[in-house]
DRENMIDO-845062 format. One record per residue (C-alpha): x, y, z; residue number from 1. Coordinates in Angstrom, 1 decimal. Layout:
<atoms>
u,v,w,k
X,Y,Z,NUM;
...
</atoms>
This chain:
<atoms>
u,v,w,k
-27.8,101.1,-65.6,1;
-29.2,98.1,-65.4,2;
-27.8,96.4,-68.0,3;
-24.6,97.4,-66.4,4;
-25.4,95.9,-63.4,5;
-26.2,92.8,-64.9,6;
-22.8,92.6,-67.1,7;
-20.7,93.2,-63.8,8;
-22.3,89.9,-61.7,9;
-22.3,88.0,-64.6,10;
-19.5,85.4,-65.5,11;
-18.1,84.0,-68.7,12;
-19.7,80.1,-69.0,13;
-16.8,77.1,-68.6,14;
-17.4,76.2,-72.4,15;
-17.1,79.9,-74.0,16;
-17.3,79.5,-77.6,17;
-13.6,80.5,-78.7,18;
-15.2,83.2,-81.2,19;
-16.5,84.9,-78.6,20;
-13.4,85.2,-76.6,21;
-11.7,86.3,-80.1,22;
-14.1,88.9,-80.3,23;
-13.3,90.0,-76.5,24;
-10.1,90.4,-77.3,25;
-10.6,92.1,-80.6,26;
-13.2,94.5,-79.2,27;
-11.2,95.4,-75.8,28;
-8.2,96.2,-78.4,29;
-10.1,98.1,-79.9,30;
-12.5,99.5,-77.2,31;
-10.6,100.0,-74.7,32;
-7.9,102.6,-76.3,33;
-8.6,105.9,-75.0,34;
-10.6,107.8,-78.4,35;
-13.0,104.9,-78.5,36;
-14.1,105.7,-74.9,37;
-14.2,109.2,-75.0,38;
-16.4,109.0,-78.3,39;
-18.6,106.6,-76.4,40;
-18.9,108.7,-73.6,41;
-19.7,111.9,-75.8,42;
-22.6,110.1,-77.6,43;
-24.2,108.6,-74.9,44;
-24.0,111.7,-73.4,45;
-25.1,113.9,-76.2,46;
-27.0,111.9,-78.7,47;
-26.6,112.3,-82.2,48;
-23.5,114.6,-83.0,49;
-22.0,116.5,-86.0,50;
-18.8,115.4,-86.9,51;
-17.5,119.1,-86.2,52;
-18.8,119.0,-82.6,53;
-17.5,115.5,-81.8,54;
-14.4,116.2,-82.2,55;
-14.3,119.3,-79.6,56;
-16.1,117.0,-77.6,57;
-13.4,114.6,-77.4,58;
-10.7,117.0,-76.3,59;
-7.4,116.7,-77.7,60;
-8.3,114.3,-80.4,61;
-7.1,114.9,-84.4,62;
-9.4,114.8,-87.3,63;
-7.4,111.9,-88.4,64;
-8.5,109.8,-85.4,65;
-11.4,111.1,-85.0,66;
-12.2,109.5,-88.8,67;
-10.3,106.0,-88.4,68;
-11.9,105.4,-84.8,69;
-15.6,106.5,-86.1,70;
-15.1,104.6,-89.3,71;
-13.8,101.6,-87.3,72;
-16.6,102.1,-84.6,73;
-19.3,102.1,-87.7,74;
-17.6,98.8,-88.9,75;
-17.8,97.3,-85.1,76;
-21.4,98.3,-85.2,77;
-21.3,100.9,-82.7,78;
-22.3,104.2,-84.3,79;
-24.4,105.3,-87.5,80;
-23.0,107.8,-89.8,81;
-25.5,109.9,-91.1,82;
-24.7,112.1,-94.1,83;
-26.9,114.9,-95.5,84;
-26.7,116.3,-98.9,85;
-26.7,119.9,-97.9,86;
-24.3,122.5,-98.8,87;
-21.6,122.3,-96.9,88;
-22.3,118.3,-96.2,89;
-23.5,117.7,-92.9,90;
-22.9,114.5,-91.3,91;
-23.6,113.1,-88.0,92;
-22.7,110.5,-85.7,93;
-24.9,108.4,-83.0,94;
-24.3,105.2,-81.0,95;
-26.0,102.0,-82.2,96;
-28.2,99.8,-79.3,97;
-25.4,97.9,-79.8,98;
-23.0,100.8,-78.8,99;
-25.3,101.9,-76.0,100;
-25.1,98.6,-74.7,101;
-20.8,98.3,-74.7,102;
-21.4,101.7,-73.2,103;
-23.5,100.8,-70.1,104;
-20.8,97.0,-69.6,105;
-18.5,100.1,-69.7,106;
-19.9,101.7,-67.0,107;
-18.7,99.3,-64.6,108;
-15.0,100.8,-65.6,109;
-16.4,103.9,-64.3,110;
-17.7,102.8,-61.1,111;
-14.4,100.7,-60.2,112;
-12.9,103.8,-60.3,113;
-15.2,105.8,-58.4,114;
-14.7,103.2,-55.5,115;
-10.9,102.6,-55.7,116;
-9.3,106.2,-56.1,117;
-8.1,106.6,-53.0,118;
-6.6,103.3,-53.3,119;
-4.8,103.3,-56.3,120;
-3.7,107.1,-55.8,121;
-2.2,106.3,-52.3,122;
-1.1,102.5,-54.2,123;
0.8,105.2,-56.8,124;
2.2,107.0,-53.8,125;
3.6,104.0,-52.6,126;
5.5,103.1,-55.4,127;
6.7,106.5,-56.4,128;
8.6,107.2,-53.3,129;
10.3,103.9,-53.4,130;
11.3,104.6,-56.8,131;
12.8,107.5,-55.2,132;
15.3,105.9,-52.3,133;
</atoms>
């Protein structure tokens, strides 16, 4: 939490290296799409995870992008793929310190939306019945 904390307060220096603001925008491309959070959030909270379990974990996701987001998560740096030469194979998924730590700047997401439900459900409110005069 901590970590989160910090990542919330802090700001962005005047003279950001432009490959780190192409990486922001890679990474919340990336990131920010719905499977990529839901795997985060099932690692973090679960630890190392068999393919099989991840994905009824992540409700609602295929196989098919449950594969491309891992395999694009492993290439980010985010999780280690584990495979054991068993019978049938066994393979298993964890979040990097790297991952843990986009997790926890994450987090702030999380707590924005504790704070502002109310708001934005009423803000939705709002809109929808003008929509509706």
């Amino acid at each position: 939490m901590a970590a989160a904390q910090r990542y919330r307060i802090e700001t962005p220096p005047p003279d950001l290296d432009p490959r780190i603001e192409a990486l922001v925008n890679d990474l919340i491309g990336r990131v920010a799409d719905k499977w990529t959070m839901l795997i985060l959030e099932a690692l973090t909270e679960h630890g190392t995870v068999r393919f099989t379990q991840l994905g009824k974990l992540v409700a609602g996701i295929s196989q098919k992008m449950l594969t491309q987001t891992l395999r694009q998560m492993e290439r980010d740096g985010l999780v280690t793929r584990t495979i054991h030469p068993v019978v049938p194979p066994k393979v298993e998924y964890k979040l990097t310190a790297l991952g843990l730590t986009l997790g926890a700047a994450f987090c702030g997401v999380w707590v924005w939306a504790s704070e502002n439900l109310e708001a934005v459900d009423a803000a939705r409110q709002r809109f929808d019945q003008g929509r509706q005069v």
